[in-house]
N, C-alpha and C positions, 0 to 999 in steps of 0.2 A: 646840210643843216644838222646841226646838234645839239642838242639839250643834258642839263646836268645828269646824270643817271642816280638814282635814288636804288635802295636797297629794297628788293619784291620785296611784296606782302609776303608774312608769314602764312603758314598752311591754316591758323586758327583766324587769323583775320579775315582770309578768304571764304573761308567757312559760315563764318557771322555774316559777311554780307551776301552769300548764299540765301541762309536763312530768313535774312529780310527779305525777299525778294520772292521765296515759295521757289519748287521746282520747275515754274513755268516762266520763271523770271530767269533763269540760266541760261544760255547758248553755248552749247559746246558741237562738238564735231562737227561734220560737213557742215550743220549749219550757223559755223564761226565765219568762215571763210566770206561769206558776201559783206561781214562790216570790217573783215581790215585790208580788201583793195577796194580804191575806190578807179571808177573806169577809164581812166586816161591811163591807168596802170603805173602812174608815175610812183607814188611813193606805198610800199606794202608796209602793213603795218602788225604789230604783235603786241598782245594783252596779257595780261594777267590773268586776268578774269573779264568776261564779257558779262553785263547783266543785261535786264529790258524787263524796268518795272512798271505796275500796272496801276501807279497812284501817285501824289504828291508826295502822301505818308511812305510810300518806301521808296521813293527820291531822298526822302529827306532822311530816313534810316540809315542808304548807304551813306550818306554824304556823312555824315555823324561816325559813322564807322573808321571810314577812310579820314577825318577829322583829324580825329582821337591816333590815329596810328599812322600819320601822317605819309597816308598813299594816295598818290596822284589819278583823277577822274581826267579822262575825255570823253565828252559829250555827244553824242551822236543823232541826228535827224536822220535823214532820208539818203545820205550818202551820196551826195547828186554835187560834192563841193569841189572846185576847179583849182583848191591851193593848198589841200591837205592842212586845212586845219579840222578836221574828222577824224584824221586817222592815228593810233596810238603808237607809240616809239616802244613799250614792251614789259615797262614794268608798271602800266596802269591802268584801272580797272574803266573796262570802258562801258559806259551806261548809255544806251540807244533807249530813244523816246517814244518807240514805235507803236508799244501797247494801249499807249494813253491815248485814245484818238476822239473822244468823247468831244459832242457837240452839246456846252452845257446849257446855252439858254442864247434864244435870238430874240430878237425886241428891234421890230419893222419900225413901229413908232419913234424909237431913238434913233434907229438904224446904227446897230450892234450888235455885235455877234459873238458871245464867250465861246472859247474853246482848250483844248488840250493842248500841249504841244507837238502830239505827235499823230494829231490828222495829218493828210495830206493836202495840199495846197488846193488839189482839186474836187477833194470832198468839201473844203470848208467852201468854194466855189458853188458848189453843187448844193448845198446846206444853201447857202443864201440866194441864190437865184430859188430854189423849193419854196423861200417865204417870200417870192418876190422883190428882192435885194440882188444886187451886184458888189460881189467883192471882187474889185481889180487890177489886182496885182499877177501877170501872167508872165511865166516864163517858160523856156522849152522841156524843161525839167516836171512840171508841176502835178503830172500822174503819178511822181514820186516821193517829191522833196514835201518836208514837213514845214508844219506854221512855226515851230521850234526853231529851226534850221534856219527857216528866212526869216526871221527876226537878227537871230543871233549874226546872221553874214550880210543885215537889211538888204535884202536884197531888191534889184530893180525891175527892168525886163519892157516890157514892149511899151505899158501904159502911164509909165512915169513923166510923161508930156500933162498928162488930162490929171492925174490925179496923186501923182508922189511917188517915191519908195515906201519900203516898207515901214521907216521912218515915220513916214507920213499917216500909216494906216492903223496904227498902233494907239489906244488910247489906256490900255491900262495892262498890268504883266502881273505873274506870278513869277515868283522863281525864287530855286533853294538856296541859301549864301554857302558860302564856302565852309563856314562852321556849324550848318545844316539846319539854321535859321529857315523857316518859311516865311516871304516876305509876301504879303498880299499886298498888293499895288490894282487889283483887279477894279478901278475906278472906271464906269463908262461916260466921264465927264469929260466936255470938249473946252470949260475952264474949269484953272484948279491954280489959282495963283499963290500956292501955300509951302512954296520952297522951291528946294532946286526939285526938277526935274527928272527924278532917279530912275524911270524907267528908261533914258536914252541912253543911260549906263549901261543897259544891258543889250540895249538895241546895236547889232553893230558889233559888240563886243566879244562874239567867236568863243564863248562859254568861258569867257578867261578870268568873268567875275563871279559866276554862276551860272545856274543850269532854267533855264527856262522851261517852266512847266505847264502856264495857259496864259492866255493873252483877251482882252478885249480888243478888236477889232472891227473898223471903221466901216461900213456899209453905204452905199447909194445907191439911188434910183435904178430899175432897171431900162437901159436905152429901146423907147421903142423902137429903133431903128439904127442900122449898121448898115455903111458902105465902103468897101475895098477898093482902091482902086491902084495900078502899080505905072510910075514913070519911069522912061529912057532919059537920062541927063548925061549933057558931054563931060562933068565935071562937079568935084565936090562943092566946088563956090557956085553951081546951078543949084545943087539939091539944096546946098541952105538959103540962097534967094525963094526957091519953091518955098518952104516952110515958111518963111514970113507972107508967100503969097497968100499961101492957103490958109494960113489963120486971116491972115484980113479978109481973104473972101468968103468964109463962115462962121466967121466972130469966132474966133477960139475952138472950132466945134471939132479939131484932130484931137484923137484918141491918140494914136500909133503915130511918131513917122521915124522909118527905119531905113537905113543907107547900105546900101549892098552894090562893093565893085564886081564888075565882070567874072573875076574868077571865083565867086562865091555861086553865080550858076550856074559854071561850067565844072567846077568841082560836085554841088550837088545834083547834076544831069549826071556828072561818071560814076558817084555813089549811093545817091539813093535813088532807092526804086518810085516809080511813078509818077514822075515830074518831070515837067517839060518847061521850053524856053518859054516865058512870060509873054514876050512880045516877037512879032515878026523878028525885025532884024537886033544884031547884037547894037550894044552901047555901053559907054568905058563904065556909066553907073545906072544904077537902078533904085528910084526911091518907091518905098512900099508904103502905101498910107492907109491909117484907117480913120473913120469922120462916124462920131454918134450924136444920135440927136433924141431927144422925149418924142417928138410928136412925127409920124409916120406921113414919109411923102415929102417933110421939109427940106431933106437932104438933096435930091434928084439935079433939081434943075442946079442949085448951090454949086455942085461937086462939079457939075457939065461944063457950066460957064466959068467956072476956075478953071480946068483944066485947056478950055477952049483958050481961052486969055492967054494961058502962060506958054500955050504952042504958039500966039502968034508974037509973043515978046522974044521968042525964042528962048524961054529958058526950060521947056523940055522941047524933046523931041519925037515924041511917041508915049502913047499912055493907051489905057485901057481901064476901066472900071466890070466888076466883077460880077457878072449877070444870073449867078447861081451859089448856092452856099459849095457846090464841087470844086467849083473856079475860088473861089473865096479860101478854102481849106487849101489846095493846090498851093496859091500865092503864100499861104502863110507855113506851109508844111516844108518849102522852100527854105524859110526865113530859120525856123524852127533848128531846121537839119542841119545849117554852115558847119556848125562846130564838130560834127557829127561827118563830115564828108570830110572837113580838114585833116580828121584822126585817120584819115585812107593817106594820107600823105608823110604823117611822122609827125613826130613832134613839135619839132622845130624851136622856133621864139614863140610864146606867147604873149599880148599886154590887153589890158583890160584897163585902159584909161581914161581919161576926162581932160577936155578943156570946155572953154568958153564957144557956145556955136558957132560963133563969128566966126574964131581960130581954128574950126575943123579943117581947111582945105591948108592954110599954110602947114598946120602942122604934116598933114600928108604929105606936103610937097617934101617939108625938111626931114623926114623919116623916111621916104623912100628912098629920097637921095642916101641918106647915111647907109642905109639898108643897100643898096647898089655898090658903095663905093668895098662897104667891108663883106659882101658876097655874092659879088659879081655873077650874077643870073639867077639870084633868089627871087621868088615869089611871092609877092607879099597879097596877102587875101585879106583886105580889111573891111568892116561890117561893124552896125552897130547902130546908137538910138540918137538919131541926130539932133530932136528935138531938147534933147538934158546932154548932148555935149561927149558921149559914152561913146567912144569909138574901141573896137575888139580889133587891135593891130596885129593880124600874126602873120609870119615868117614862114614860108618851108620851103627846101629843097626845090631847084631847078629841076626841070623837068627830067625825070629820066636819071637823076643821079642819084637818087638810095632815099630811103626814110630817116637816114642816121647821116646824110652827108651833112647837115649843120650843126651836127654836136657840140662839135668845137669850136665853135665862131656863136654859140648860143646866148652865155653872159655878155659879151663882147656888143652883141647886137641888142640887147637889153640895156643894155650899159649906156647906149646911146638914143637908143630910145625914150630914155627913162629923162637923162640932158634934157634934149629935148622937151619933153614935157614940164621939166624944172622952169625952161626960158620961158614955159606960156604960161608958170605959175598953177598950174595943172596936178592932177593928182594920177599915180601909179595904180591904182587902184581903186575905179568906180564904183563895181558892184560884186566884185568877187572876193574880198576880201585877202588879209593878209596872211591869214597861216602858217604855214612851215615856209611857203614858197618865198613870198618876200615878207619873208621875215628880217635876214639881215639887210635889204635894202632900206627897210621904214625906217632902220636905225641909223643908216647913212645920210636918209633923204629928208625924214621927220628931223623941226629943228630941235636943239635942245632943248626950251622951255619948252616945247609940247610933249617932249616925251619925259622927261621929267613930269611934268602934271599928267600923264597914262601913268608913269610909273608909282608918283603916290596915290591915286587911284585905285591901283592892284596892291598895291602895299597893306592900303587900309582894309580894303575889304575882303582880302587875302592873303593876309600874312605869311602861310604857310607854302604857298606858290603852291599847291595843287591843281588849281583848277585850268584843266588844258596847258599844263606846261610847256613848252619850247615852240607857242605859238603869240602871230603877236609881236610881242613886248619880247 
């Protein structure tokens, strides 16, 4: 991938946005190093200048600086992003949001929660279960990744069955414009029918119109009660008949439900540590479910007699429900780890796609096939959130034959995976967003009237193309 190259900032420009920012808003030496690789190690990246301001007001200084002398910003959260749209190509000042972490005001009665954008997912977690709230938006990442970060890549993750992306979670943004405008959208209203909708510009947007600074976000009840429990299915079209079981046998009440083939726990039984096989015997899939309820006790018998029903329909074949929050954490540290055990194997193909639930098993069928025909004894480990359609396709190396033997059959196996998902009318990219990585696919694959209306989008509110350049668009 490549992008225009612009000419560095000057020595005095750099210097200015030093000075906005105070000494402690700098990052220089060893510790530059942790914001330009990020940990797939696929793309390193190189800055200008790194900053990490500690306010809106010196968000909005450097953006004004870099404006005026028209040097290009990459935006930086928690560094947790799977498409290198975080990381900088070299001649632009990269501004990580990490110091702003501030919890500014929760309101249980609205159930709302302002924040910075450069809490972590699991503080503003932690912040709202302390007033009694549940924010639910959980991903494997979330000890690290910022509310900045998963706004700007909306990101999804286990509980977008029960309650949205982040999309969904989002009721009002701050953030700096390109010409270093501060736009207060900080609205905790769940109507507001007074135009377009200008926060979902930003949502989703990969800092390509600006930089997200605080967010109101969405809060609920917290569940007095949670149950785990994990099935054996012979087959993807079992796991998705299970999912419509189980919602009719507790009215809607799955939180989770997550689809994991075979090799996802035999990869992470060989890498991570402390996990063990789920269930006695093996089975080609395994769906992981979670069910919450208000009122303690309701769930029990619910969960028992679903599960009992669907062994004698024969659409699973083994289950188990979680008798300890150990066994509970076990099943999900499991879940958590895939992507994390796959990196023991190489690279490979990555996809992070979407169809329709229905079409999960066909399209499995016609992607392995393609996946067989163009690399005869690959491995395909696929996982993901069955309930919204998200399947995580990836590709690596036959057993035994190197971390690098699919290099060269990488686009080729993307290329038809990608078809593929064209025929189901499907999207390239669920929840991980578009970035560096497919980049020039969106442009292949988005039609032209859509990308045309992205591109006067960025046009307007960006003239200058600064903001996270050669991502995207």
């Amino acid at each position: 991938m490549t992008t225009t190259k612009r000419p560095s900032p000057d020595q005095a420009t750099l210097d200015a946005i030093a000075r906005a920012v105070g000494p402690k808003g700098v990052v220089t030496g060893d510790d530059a190093a942790p914001f330009l690789s990020e940990w797939r190690g696929r793309w390193p990246g190189e800055a200008a200048l790194i900053v990490a301001p500690a306010s809106v007001e010196e968000v909005c200084a450097v953006v004004q600086i870099c404006a005026q002398n028209n040097v290009a910003i990459t935006p930086q959260g928690g560094n947790t992003g799977l498409v290198g749209g975080q990381i900088p190509f070299g001649d632009e000042i990269l501004l990580a949001l990490g110091r702003m972490r501030r919890v500014r005001e929760i309101e249980p009665l609205n159930n709302t929660m302002t924040v910075d954008a450069g809490i972590t997912l699991a503080a503003a977690q932690t912040a709202a279960a302390e007033a009694g709230r549940l924010f639910p938006l959980s991903i494997g990442s979330e000890g690290s990744c910022q509310i900045g970060g998963v706004i700007s890549t909306n990101a999804g993750g286990v509980n977008v069955l029960r309650y949205g992306n982040m999309r969904d979670l989002v009721l009002g943004l701050e953030a700096v414009l390109p010409n270093g405008d501060i736009w207060n959208g900080l609205r905790r209203l769940r109507k507001d029918n007074t135009g377009y909708d200008l926060k979902q510009l930003f949502i989703g947007g990969e800092g390509t119109l600006g930089i997200v600074t605080g967010a109101v976000l969405k809060l609920f009840a917290l569940p007095a009660e949670k149950i785990t429990a994990c099935a054996g299915v012979s087959s993807a079209g079992d796991a998705v008949a299970l999912l419509a079981h189980a919602q009719a046998a507790t009215g809607g009440g799955a939180t989770s439900f997550e689809l994991m083939g075979r090799r996802c726990i035999d990869l992470a039984l060989k890498h991570i540590p402390d996990v063990r096989d789920p269930l006695e015997s093996p089975h080609p899939w395994y769906v992981l479910m979670e069910f919450s309820s208000g009122q303690t006790g309701a769930l029990d018998g619910a969960i028992e007699a679903m599960l009992a029903s669907a062994l004698e329909q024969d659409i699973v074949k083994d289950a188990m429900i979680a008798q300890s929050e150990a066994q509970t954490q076990m099943l999900w540290r499991i879940r958590h780890s895939i992507s994390e055990a796959i990196n023991g194997e190489g690279l490979g193909a990555r996809h992070d796609v979407s169809v329709a639930t229905s079409d999960i098993p066909a399209f499995l069928d016609k992607a392995d096939a393609a996946v067989e025909r163009l690399a005869p004894g690959a491995r395909v480990v696929a996982f993901g959130h069955i309930g919204d359609g998200n399947i995580h396709y990836d590709v690596v190396a036959p057993e035994g034959a190197g971390k690098h033997a699919l290099d060269d059959k990488r686009t080729e196996i993307e290329t038809a995976v990608y078809d593929i998902i064209d025929g189901f009318n499907g999207s390239i990219s669920a929840e991980h967003g578009i970035g560096r990585h497919r980049r020039a696919t969106l442009a292949k694959r988005k039609s032209a009237v859509e990308l045309d209306m992205m591109r006067a989008i960025k046009a307007a509110l960006d003239p200058q193309g600064i903001m996270n350049p050669g991502k995207m668009l």
